[in-house]
N, C-alpha and C positions, 0 to 999 in steps of 0.2 A: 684366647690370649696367646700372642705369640712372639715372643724376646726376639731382639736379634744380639745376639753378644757380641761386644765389643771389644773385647780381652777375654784371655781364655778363662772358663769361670766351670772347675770340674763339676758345680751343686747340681747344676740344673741341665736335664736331659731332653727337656723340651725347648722347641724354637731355634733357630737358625744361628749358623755364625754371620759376621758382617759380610763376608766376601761373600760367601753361600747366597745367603739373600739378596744382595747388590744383580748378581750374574745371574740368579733365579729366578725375580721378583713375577715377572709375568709366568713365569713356568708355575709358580708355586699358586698363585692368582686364578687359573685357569684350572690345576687342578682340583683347590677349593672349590670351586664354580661346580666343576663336572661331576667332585666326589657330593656335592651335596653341603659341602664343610662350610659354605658362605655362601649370601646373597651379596651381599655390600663388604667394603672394607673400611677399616677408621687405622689412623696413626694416631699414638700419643704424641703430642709434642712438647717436651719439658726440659728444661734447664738440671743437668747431669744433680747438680748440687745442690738440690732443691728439697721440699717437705715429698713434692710430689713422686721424688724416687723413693722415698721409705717407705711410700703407698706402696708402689706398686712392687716392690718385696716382701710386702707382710702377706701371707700365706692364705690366709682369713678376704684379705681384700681381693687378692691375686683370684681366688677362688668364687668369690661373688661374682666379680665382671665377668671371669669365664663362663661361669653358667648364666648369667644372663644375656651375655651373646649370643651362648649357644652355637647350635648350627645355621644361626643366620647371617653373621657378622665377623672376620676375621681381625681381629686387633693385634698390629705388632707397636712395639714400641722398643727404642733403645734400652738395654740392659749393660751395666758392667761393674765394676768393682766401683767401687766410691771410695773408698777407703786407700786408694790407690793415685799415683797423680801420672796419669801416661798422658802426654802430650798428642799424641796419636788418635784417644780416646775424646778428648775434648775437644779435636777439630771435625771425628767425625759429626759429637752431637751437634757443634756452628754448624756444619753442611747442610745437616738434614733439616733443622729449624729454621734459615734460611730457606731452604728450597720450600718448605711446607706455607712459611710465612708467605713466602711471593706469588705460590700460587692460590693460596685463599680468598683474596680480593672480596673480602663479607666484613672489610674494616674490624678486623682480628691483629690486634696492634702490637700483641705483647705475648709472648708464652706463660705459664701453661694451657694448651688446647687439645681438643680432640678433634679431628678431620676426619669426615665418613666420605666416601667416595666409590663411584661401580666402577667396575672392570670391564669393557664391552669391546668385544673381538681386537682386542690387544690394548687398547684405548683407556687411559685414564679419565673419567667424566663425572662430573656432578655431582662437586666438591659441597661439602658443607659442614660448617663449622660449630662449635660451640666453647664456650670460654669456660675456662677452668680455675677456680682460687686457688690460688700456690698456697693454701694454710691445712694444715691437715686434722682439722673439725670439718672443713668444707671439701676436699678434693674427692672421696669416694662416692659423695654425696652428686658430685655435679658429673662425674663421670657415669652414674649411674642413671643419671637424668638425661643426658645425655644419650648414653645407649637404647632408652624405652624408647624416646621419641622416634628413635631412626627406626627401632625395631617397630614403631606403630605403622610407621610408613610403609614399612615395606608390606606389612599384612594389609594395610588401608589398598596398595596397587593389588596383590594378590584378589583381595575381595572383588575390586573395580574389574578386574580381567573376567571372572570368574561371572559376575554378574554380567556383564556383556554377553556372554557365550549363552547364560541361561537366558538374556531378552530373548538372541538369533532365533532360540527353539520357539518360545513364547510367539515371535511374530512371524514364524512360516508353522503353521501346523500344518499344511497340507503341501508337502513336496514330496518328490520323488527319492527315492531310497538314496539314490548317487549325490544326490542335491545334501542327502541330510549327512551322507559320511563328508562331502566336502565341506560342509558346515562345522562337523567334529573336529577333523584337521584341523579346519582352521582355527577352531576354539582353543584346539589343543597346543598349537604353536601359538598361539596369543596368551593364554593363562603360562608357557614357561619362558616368555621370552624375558 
């Protein structure tokens, strides 16, 4: 879980300022990638003034989704004061919800959402969505459901690669030494691409 702050907010030492992340976005993307810190990324998308920002400040919640992403899944979402009425602050979160709303095209009509999407050599791709209830009996609950499914995914392709590379072996047992390291390679840029 990774805030991007909105206004200066001293509590929290984790996650990005607005501008930092804006001018980073890909830097910060690729290092996740390379450090191992992410396979996929998701954004929150929610309305500043909603149930779903007291979620994602309660410590207890903030803490579940982070461990349950893990090092597969980097999640940011806007963070700022609420309590506070900067004009500055409420047109970042319109920008970002628009922008998020426009490119989801998965008939996602309304905020609150979460959007999971790869990062692939600079390239935003392979957006996908899931809807969220703005009530907070329900938000932790669909966000959490949310994050399994993508996390199933990504171990479902992991498996699929993994198993391709074991058929290659299974159907040449009898090649030549050179054949079978070029067989490895190849397995081996296929199970981490």
């Amino acid at each position: 879980m990774n805030p991007i702050f909105t206004v200066s907010n001293t509590n929290n030492i984790n996650g990005y300022w607005y501008d930092e992340f804006t001018s980073q976005f890909e830097k910060i993307c690729e290092e996740h990638i390379d450090t191992d810190r992410a396979k996929k990324f998701a954004f929150i998308v929610y309305d500043f003034h909603s149930e779903t920002h007291q979620i994602l400040q309660d410590i207890g919640a903030f803490v579940e989704l982070d461990r349950l992403s893990g090092k597969n899944i980097t999640i940011f979402y806007l963070d700022g004061q609420r309590n506070k009425e900067v004009n500055t602050q409420n047109k970042l979160y319109e920008n970002m919800n628009e922008i998020f709303l426009s490119l989801t095209d998965q008939n996602i009509q309304r905020i609150p959402f979460i959007v999971f999407f790869d990062f692939i050599d600079g390239d935003i791709e392979n957006f996908v969505c899931y809807s969220v209830r703005d009530n907070d009996k329900f938000i932790l609950n669909d966000l959490v459901k949310a994050i399994s499914a993508e996390l199933s995914t990504i171990n479902n392709k992991s498996e699929e690669k993994t198993s391709v590379f074991g058929s290659l072996i299974k159907e040449t047992p009898k090649i030549l030494y050179t054949e079978f390291i070029k067989l490895i390679v190849k397995g081996i840029i296929e199970i981490n691409k």
